[in-house]
PDB file of N, CA, C and O in Angstrom:
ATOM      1  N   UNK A   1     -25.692  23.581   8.741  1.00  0.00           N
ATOM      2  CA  UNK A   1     -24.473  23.639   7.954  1.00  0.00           C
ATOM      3  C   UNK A   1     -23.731  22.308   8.102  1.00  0.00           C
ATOM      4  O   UNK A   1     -23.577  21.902   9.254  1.00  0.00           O
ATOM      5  N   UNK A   2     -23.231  21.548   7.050  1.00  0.00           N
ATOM      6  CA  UNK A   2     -22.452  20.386   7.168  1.00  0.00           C
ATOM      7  C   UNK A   2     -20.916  20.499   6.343  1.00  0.00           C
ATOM      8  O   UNK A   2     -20.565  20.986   5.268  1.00  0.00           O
ATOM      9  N   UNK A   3     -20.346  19.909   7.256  1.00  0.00           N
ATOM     10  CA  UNK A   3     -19.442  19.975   6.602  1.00  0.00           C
ATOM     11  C   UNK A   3     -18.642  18.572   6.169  1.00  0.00           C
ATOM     12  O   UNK A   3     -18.992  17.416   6.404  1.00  0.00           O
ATOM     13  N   UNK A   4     -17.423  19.058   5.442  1.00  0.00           N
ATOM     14  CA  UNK A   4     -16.937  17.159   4.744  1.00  0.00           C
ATOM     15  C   UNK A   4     -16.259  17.329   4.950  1.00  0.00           C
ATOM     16  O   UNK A   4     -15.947  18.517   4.859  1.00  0.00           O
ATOM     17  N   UNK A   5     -15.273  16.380   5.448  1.00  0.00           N
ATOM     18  CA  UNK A   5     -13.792  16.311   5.769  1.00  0.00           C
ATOM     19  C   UNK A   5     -13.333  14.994   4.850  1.00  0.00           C
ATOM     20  O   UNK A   5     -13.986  13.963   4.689  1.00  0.00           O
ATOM     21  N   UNK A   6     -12.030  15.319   4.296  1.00  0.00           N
ATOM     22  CA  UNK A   6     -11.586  14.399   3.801  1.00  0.00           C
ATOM     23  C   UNK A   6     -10.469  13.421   4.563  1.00  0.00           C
ATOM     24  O   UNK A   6      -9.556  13.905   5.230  1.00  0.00           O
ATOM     25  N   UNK A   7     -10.614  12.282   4.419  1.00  0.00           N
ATOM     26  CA  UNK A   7      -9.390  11.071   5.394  1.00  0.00           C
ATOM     27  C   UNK A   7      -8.714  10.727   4.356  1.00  0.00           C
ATOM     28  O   UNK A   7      -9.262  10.512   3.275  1.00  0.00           O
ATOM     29  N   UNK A   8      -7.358  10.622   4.559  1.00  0.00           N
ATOM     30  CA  UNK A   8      -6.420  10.176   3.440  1.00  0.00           C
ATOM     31  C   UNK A   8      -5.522   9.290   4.310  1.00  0.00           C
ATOM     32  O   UNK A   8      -5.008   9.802   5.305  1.00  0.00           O
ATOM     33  N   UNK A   9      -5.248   7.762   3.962  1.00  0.00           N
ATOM     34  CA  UNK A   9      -4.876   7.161   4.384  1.00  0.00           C
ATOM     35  C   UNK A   9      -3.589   6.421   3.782  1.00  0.00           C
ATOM     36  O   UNK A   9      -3.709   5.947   2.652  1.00  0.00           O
ATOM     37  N   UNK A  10      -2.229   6.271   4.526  1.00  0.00           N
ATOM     38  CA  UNK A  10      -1.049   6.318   3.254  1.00  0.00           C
ATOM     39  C   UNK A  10      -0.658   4.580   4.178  1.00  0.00           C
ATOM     40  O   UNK A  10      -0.527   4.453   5.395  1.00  0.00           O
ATOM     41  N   UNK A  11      -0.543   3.338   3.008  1.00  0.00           N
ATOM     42  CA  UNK A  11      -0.182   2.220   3.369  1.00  0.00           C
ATOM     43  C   UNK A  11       0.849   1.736   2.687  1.00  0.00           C
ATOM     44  O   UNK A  11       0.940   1.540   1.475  1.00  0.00           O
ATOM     45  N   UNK A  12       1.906   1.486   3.848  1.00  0.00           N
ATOM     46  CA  UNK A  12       3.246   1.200   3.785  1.00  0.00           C
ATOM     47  C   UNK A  12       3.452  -0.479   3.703  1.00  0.00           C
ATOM     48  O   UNK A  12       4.270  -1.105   4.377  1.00  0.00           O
ATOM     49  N   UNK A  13       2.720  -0.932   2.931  1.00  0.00           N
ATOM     50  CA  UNK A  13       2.923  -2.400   2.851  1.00  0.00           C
ATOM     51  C   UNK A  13       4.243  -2.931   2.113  1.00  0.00           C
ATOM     52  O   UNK A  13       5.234  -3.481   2.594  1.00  0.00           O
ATOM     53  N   UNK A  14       3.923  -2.573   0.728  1.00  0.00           N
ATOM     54  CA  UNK A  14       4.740  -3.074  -0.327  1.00  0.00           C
ATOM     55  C   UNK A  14       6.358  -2.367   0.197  1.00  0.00           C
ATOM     56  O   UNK A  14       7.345  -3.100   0.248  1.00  0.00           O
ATOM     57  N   UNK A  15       6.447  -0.801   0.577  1.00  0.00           N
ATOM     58  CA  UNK A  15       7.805  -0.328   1.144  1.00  0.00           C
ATOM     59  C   UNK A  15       8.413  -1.042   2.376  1.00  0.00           C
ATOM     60  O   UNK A  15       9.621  -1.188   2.559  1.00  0.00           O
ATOM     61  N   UNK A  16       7.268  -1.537   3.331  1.00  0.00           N
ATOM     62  CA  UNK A  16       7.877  -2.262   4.634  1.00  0.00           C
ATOM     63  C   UNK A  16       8.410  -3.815   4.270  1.00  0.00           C
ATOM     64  O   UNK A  16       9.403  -4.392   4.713  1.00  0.00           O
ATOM     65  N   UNK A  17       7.454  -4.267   3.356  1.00  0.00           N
ATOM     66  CA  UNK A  17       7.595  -5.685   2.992  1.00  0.00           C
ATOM     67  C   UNK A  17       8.829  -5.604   2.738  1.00  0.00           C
ATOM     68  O   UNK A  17       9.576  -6.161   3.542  1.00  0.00           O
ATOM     69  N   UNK A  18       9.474  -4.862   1.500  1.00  0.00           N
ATOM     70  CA  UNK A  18      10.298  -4.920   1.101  1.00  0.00           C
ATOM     71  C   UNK A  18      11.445  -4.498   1.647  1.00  0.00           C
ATOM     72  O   UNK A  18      12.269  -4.550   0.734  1.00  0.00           O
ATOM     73  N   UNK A  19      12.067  -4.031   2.817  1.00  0.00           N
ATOM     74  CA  UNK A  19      12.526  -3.439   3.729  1.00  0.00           C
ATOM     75  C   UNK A  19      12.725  -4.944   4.465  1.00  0.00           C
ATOM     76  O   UNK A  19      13.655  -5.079   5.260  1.00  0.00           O
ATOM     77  N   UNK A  20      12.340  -5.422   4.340  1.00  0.00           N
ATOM     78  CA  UNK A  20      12.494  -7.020   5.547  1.00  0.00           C
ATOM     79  C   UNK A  20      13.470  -7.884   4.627  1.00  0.00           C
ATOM     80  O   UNK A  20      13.218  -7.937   3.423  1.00  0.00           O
ATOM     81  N   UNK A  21      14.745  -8.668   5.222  1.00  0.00           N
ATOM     82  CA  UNK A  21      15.722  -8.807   4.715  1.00  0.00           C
ATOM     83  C   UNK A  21      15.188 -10.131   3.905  1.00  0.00           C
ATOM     84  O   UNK A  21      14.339 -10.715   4.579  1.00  0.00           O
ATOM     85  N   UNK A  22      15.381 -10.600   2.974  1.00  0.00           N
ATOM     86  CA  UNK A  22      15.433 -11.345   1.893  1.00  0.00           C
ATOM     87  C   UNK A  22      13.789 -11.270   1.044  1.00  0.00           C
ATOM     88  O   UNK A  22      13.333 -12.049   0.207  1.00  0.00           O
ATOM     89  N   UNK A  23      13.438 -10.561   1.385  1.00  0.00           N
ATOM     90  CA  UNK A  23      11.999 -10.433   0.832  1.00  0.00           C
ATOM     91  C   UNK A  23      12.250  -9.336  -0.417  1.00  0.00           C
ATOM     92  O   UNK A  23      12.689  -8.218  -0.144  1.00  0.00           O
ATOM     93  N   UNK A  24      11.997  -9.653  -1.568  1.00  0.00           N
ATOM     94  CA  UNK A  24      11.719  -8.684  -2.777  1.00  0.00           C
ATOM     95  C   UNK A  24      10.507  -9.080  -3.923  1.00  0.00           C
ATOM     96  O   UNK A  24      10.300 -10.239  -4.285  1.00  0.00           O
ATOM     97  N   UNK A  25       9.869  -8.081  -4.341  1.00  0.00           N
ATOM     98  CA  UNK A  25       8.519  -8.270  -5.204  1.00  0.00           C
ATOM     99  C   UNK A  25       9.070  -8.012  -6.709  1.00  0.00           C
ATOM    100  O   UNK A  25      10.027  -7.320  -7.055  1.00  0.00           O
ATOM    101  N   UNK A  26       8.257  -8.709  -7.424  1.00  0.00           N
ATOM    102  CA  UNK A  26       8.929  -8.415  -8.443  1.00  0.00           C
ATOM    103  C   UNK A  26       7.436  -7.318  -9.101  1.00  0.00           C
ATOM    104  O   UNK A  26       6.479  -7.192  -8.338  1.00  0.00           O
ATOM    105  N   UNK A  27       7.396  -6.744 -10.238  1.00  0.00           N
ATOM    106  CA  UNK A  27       6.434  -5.913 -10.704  1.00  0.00           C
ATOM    107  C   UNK A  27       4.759  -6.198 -10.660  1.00  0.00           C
ATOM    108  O   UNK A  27       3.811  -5.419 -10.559  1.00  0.00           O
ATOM    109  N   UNK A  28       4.854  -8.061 -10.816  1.00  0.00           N
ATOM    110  CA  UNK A  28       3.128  -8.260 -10.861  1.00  0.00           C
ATOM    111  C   UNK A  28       2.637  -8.511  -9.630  1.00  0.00           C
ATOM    112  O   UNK A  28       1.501  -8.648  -9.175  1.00  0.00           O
ATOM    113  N   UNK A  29       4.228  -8.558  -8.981  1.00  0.00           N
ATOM    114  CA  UNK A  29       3.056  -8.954  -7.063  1.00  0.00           C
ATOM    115  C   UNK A  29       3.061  -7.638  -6.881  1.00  0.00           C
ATOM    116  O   UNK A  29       1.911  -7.300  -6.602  1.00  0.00           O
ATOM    117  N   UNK A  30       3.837  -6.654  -6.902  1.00  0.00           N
ATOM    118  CA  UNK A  30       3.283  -5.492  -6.548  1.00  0.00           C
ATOM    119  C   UNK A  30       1.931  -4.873  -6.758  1.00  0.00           C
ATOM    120  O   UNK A  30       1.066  -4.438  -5.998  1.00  0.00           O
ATOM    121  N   UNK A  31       2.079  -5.007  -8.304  1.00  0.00           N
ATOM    122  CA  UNK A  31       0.636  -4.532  -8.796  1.00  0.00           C
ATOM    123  C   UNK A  31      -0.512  -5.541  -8.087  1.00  0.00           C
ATOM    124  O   UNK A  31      -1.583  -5.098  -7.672  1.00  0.00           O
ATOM    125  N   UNK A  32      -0.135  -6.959  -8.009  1.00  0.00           N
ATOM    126  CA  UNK A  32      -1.555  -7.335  -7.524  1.00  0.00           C
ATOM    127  C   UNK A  32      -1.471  -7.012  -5.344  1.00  0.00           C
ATOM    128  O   UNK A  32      -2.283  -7.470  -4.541  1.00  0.00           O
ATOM    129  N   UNK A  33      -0.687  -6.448  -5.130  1.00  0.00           N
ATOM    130  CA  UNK A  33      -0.567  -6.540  -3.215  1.00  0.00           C
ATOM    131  C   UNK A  33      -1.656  -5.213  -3.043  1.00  0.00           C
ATOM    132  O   UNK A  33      -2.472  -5.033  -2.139  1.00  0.00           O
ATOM    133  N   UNK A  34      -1.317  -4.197  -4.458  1.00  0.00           N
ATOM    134  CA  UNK A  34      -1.495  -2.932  -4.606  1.00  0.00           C
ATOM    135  C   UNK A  34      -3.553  -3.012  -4.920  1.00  0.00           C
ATOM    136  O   UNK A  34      -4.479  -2.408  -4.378  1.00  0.00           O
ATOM    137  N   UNK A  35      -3.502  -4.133  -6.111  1.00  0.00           N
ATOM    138  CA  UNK A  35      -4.902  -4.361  -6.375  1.00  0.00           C
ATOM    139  C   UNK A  35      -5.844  -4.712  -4.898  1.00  0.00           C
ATOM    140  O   UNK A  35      -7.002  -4.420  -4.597  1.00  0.00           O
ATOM    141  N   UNK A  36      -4.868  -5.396  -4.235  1.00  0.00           N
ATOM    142  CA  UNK A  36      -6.100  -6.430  -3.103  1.00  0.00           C
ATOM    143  C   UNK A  36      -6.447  -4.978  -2.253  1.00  0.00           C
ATOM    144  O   UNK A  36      -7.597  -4.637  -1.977  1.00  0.00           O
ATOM    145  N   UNK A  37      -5.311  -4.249  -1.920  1.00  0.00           N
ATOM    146  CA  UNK A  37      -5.428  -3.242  -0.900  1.00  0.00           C
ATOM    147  C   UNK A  37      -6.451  -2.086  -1.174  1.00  0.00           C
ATOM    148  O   UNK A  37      -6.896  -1.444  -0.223  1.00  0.00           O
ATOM    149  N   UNK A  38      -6.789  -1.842  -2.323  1.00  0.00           N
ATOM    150  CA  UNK A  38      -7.714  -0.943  -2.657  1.00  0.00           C
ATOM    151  C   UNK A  38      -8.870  -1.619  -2.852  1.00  0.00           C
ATOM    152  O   UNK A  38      -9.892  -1.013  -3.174  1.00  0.00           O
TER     153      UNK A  38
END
């Protein structure tokens, strides 16, 4: 019998980045911080 487990992994990049004082993304770095990470 085998079984599957699923891993779900949640990355706080773009929310922490942005959380750090003078640092803000504008829509296409997000989308591309978002592209590299996947």
């Amino acid at each position: 019998m085998s079984s599957t487990k699923k891993i779900q992994l949640m990355d706080t990049t773009l929310r922490d980045g942005e959380q750090t004082q003078g640092v803000s993304f504008t829509p296409p770095e997000k989308a591309n911080i978002a592209k590299t990470l996947l």
